[in-house]
C-alpha positions in Angstrom: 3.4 -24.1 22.2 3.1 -23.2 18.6 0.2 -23.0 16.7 -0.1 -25.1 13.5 -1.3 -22.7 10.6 -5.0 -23.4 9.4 -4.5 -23.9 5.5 -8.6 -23.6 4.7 -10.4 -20.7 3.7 -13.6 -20.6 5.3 -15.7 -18.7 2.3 -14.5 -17.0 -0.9 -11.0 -17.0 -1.4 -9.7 -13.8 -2.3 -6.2 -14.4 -3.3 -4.6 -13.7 -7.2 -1.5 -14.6 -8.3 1.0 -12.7 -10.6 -0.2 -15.4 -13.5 -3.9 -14.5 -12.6 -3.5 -11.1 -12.9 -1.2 -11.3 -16.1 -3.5 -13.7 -18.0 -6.9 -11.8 -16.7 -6.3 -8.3 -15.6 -7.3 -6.4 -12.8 -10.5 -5.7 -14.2 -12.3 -9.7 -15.0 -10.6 -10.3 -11.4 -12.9 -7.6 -9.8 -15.3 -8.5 -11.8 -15.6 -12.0 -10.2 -18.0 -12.5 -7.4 -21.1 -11.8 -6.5 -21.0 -8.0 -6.5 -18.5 -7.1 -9.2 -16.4 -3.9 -8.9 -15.9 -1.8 -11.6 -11.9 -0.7 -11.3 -12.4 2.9 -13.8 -11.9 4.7 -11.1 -8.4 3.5 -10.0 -7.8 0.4 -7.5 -6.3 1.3 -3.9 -3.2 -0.4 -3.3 -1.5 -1.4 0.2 1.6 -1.8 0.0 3.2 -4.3 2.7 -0.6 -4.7 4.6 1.1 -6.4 7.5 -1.7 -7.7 10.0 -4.1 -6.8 7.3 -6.0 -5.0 9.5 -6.0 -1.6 7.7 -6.6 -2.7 4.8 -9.4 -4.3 5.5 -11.2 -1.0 7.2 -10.2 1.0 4.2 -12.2 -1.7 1.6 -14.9 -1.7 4.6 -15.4 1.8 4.1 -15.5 2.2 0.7 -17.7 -1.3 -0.9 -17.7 -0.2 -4.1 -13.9 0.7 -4.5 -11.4 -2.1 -5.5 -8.8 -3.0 -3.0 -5.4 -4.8 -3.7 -3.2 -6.1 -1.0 0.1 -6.8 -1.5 2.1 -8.9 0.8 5.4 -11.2 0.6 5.2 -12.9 3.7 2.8 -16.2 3.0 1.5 -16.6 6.5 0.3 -12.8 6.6 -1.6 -13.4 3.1 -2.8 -17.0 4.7 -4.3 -15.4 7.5 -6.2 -12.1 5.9 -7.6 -14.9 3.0 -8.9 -16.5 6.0 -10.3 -13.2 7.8 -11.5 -11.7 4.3 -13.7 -15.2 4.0 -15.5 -14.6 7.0 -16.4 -11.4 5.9 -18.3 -9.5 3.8 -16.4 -7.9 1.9 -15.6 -8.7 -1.5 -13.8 -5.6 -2.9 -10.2 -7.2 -1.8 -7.4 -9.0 -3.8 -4.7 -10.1 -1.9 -1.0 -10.6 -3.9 1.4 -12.6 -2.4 4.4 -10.8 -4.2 7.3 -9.0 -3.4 6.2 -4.6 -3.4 8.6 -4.1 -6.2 7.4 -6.9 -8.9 4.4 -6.7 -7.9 4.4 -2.6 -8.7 6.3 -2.6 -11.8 5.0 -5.9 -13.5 1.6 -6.1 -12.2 0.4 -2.7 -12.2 -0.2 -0.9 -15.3 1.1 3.6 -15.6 -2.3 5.3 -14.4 -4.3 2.6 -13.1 -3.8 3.0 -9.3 -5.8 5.9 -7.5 -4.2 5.7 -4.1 -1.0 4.0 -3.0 -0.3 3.6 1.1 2.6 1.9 1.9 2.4 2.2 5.8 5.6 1.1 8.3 7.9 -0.4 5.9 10.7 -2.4 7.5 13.8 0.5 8.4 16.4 -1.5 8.0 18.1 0.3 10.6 21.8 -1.1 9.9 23.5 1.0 7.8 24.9 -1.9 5.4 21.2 -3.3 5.0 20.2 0.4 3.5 19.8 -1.1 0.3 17.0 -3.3 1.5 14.8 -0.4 2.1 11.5 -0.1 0.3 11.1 3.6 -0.4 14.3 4.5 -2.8 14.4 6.6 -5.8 14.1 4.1 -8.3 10.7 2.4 -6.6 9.3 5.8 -5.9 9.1 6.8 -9.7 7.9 3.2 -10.4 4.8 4.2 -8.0 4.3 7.8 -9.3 4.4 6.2 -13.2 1.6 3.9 -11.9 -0.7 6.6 -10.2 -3.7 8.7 -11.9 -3.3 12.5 -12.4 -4.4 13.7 -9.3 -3.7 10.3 -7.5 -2.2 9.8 -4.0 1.1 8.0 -2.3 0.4 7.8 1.1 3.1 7.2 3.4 3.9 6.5 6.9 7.3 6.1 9.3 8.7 5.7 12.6 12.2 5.9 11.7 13.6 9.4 11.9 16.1 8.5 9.5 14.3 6.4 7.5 11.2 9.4 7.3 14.6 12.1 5.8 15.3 9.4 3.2 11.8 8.7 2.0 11.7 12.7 1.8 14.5 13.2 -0.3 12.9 10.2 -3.0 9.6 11.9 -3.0 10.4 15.5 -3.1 13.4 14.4 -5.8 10.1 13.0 -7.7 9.2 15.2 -10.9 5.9 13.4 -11.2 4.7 14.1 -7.6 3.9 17.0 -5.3 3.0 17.5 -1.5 -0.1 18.0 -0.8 1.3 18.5 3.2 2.9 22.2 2.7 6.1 22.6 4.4 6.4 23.2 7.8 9.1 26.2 9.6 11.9 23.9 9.2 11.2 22.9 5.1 10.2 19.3 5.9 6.9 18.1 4.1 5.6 15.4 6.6 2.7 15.8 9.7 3.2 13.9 12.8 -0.2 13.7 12.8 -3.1 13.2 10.2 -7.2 13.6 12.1 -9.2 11.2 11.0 -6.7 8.2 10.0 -6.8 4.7 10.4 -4.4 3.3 12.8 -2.5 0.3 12.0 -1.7 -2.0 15.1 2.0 -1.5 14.9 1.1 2.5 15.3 -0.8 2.0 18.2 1.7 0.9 19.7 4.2 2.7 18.6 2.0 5.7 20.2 2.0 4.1 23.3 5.8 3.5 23.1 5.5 8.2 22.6 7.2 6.7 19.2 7.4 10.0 16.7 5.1 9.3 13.6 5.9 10.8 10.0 3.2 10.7 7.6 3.6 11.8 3.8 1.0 12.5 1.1 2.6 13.5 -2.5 -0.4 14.0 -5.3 0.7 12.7 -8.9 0.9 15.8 -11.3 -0.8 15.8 -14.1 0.8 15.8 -17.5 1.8 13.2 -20.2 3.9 10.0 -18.9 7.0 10.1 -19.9 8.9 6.9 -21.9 
């Protein structure tokens, strides 16, 4: 039997659009609530939140840091809206948007402090290789968008996929790695203490799946044109 999806949001509704956040900003849609939060410091941006579950624990942890979601898929954003209302917190923004116009038209150069774009879809057919997320050209639109000093977190279960993504990120002028490089010259950690797990990883562990994770640091320096 399928389940009919619950349209109402039981408590604040937390969801911007692109015309919000092009007619307000980022910072007057923090700053709406109860407990405004004050976006100075850089917003934290999750890419792709899929069950929404990790996001949610990183704006848990940190109250007083602001927290943008970003989602295509309408049911997912339907259904964190409706989890986010129940809670407390009220340091989230959720975007229904695809990653890429969401990045470069809704995100201005320097104003993001941490970028984690966790599991995005392989695309494991080699003529659907184009679809993938993590390419040169979206790489240097996330770098552009990240503070000096400012993090891309990444994460993969595609063994392919994870050479890919390290060839755009190492091919990055604006970014570093923060992960030195292991015997073999490869810049990833199959395992990072102290992480949140996503759901899909769990299982993924339990599958004895082989994890990837990156974490490039923006350099500091002028942005370019």
């Amino acid at each position: 039997m399928t389940r009919s999806l619950k349209y109402d949001i039981p408590g604040p509704d937390w969801r911007v659009s692109a015309e919000d956040v092009r007619a307000k900003g980022w910072a007057a849609l923090f700053a709406e609530g109860e407990t405004p939060i004050d976006v100075s410091r850089g917003l934290v941006v999750d890419v792709g939140f899929g069950r929404g579950e990790f996001l949610a624990e990183l704006a848990r942890r940190s109250p007083d840091v602001p927290h943008v979601g970003i989602e295509r898929a309408f049911k997912r954003v339907l259904k964190q809206a409706r989890r986010l209302a129940r809670s407390e917190l009220s340091n989230v923004r959720l975007l229904h948007e695809r990653a890429e116009v969401a990045v470069e038209e809704l995100l201005e150069p320097g104003s993001v402090a941490t970028f984690w774009v966790n599991f995005p879809d392989p695309w494991p057919k080699k003529r659907h290789g184009r679809r993938r997320l993590l390419q040169p050209a979206f790489v240097h639109a996330l770098a552009l968008r990240l503070r000096p000093g400012g993090r891309l977190e990444v994460a993969t279960d595609d063994a392919a996929y994870a050479d890919e993504i390290e060839a755009a990120l190492v091919g990055e002028a604006l970014l570093e790695s923060v992960i030195p490089p292991d015997a073999r010259g490869r810049r990833f950690a199959p395992e990072v203490p102290g992480r949140i797990p996503t759901a899909y990883e769990l299982e993924w562990r339990a599958e004895g799946r082989p994890l990837h994770f990156f974490t490039f640091r923006r350099i500091a320096g002028t942005l370019p044109a």
